[in-house]
LOKOL-541272 format. One record per residue: residue in one letter; x, y, z of N, C-alpha, C, CB in turn. Coordinates in steps of 0.2 Angstrom, whole numbers, plus 2048, in hexadecimal, padded with zeros to 3 digits. Glycine has a CB too. Layout:
BEGIN
AXYZXYZXYZXYZ ...
END
This chain:
BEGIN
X8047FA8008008008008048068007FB800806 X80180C7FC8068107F98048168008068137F0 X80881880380781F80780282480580D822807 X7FE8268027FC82A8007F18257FF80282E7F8 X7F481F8057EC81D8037E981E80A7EB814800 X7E481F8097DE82080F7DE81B8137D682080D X7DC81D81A7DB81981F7D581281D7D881D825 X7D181581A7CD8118187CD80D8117C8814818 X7D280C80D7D48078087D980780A7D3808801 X7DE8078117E28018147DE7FE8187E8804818 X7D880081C7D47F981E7CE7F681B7D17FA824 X7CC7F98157CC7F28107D07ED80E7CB7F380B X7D57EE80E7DB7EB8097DE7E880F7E07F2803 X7DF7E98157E07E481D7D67DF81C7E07EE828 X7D27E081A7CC7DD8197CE7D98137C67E2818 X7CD7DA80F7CE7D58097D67D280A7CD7D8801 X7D97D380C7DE7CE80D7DC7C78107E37D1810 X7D97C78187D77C281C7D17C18177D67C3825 X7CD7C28147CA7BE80F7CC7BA80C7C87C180C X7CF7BF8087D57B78037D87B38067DB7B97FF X7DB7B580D7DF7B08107D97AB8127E47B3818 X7D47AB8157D07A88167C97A48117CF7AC81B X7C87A680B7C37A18077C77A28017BA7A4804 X7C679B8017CB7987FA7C779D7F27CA78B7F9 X7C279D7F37BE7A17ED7BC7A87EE7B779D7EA X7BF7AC7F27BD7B17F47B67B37F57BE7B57F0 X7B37AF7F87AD7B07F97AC7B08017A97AB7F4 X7AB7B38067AC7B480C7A47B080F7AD7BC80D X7A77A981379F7A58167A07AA81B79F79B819 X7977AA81D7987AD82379A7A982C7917B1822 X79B7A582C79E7A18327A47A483379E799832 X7A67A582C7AE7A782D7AD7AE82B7B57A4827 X7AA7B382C7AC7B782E7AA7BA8377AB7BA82A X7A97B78397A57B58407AC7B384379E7AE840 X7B17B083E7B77AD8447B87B38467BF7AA840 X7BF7B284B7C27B884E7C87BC84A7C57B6854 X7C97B98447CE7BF8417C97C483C7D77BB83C X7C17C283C7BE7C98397BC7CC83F7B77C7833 X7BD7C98467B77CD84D7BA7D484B7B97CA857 X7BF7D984A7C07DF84D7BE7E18437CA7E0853 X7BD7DE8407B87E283B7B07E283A7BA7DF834 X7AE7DF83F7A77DF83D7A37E583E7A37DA841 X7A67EA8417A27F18427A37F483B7A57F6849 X7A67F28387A77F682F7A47F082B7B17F682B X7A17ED82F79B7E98297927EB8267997E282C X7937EB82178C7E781F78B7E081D7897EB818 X7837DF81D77F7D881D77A7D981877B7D5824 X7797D88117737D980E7717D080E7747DE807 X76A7D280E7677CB80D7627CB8077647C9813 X7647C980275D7C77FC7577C57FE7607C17F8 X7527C67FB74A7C67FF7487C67F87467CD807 X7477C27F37457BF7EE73E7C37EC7447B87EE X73A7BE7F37327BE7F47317C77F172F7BD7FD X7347CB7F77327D17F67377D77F27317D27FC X73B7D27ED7407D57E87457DC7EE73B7D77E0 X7477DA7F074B7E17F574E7DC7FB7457E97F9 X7537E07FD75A7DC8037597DF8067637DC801 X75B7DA80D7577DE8157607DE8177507D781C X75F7E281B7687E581F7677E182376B7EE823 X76A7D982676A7D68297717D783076A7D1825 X7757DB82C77C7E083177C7E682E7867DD830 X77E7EA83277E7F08337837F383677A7F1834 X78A7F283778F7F483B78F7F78417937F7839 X7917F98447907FF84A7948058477947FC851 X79980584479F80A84179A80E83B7A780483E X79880A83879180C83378B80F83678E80582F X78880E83A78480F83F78581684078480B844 X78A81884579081C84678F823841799818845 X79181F83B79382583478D82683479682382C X78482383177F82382E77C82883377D81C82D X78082783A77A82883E77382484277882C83B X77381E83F76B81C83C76D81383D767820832 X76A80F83F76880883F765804839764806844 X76680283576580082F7617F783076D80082A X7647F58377677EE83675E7ED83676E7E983C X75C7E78337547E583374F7E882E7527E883A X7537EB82C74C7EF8267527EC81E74A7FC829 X7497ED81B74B7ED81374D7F38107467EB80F X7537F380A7557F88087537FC8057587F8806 X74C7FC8047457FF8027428048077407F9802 X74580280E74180581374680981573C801818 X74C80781675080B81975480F81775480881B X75B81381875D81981675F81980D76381C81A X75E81480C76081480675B8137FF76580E806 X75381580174D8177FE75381A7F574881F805 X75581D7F77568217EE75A81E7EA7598287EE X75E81A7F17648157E976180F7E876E8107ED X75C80F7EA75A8067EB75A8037E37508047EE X7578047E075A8027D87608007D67598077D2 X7648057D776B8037D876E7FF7DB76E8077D9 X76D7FE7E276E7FA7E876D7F37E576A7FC7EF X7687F47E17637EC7E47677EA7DC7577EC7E5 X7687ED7D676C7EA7D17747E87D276B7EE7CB X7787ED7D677E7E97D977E7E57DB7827EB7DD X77A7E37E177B7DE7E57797D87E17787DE7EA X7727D87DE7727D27D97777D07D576D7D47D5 X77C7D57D17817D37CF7857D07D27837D67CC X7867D27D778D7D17DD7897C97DF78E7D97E6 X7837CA7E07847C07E27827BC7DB77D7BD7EA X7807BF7D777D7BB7D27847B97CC7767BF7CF X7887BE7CD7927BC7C97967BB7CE7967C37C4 X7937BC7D37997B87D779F7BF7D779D7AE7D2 X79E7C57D97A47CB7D87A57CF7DD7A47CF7D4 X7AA7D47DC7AD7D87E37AC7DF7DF7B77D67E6 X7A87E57E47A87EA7DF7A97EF7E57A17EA7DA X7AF7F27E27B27F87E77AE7FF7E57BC7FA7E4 X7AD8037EA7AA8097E97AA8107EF7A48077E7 X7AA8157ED7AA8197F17A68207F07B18197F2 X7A68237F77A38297F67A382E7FD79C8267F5 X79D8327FD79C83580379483580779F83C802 X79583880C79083980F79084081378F834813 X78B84481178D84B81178684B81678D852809 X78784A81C78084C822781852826780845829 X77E85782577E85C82877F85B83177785F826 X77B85683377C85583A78485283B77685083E X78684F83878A84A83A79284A834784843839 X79284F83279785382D79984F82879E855830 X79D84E82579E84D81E7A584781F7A2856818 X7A284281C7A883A81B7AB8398147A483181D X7AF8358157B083180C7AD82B80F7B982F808 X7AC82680A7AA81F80D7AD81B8087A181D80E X7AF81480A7B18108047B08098067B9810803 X7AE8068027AC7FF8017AD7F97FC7A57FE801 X7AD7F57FF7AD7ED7FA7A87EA7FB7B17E87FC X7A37E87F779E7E47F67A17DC7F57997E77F1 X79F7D77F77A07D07F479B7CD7F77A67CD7F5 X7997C67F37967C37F47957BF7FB7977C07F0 X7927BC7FF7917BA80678E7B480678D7BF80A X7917AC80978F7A980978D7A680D7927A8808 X7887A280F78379F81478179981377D7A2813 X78279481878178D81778278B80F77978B819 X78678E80A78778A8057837907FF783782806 X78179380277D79580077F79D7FD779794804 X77E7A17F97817A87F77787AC7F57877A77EE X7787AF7FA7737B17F97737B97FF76F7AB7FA X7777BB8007797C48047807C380077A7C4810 X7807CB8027857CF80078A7D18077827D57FD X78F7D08077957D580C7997DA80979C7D1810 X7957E080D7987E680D79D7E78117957EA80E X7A37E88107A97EC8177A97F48147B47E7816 X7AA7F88177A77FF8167AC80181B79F800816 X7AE8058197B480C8207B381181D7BE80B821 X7B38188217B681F8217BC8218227B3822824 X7BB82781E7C182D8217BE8338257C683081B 
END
């Protein structure tokens, strides 16, 4: 990592490294991330969950550190209902791709909250494994 990178794409890149070290396909089961070398990242997670029936992903995690930035509790509600009402088209066609090609999609941005001042944010999306199963998304997500 070159000197001139953000706090938060050096702890991505400390994140996807013990990923790789740990799933032979990059594809992160959730049991293993539950071990103890992801415990001191889980507050930089998201959990999306695919909900077919009612076409839209419920935030099954919600980080605390995210919580923190947002201001706001996400975890339990669909992304329909929750802060993310205006991307949901968007939201809901990444993630479909991210589990339906099996991929890692880097992105970044800000959040300009009047109460709560101005962040950068940066994230990795990939696919999230479950009993065998690929059907959520993991988000690792940090600020500056």
């Amino acid at each position: 990592m070159t000197g001139n990178q953000t706090v938060g794409s050096k702890l991505i890149g400390t994140f996807l490294g013990l990923v790789d070290l740990t799933c032979e396909d990059g594809i992160p089961d959730f049991h293993t991330i539950q071990s103890l070398p992801f415990v001191h990242l889980w507050p930089n997670m998201i959990i999306y969950r695919h909900e077919p029936v009612v076409h839209d992903f419920r935030v099954v995690l919600f980080g605390t550190e995210i919580v923190h930035s947002y201001g706001e509790d996400w975890t339990g509600q669909l992304i329909s209902q929750s802060g993310f009402e205006k991307e949901f088209d968007v939201i809901y066609g990444v993630n479909m791709d991210i589990i339906e090609k099996r991929i890692r999609i880097h992105d970044r941005g800000t959040i300009d909250n009047p109460e709560r001042g101005y962040k950068r944010w940066y994230e990795v999306k990939m696919p999230l494994r479950r009993n065998g199963e690929i059907a959520e998304v993991l988000v690792f997500m940090c600020f500056d």
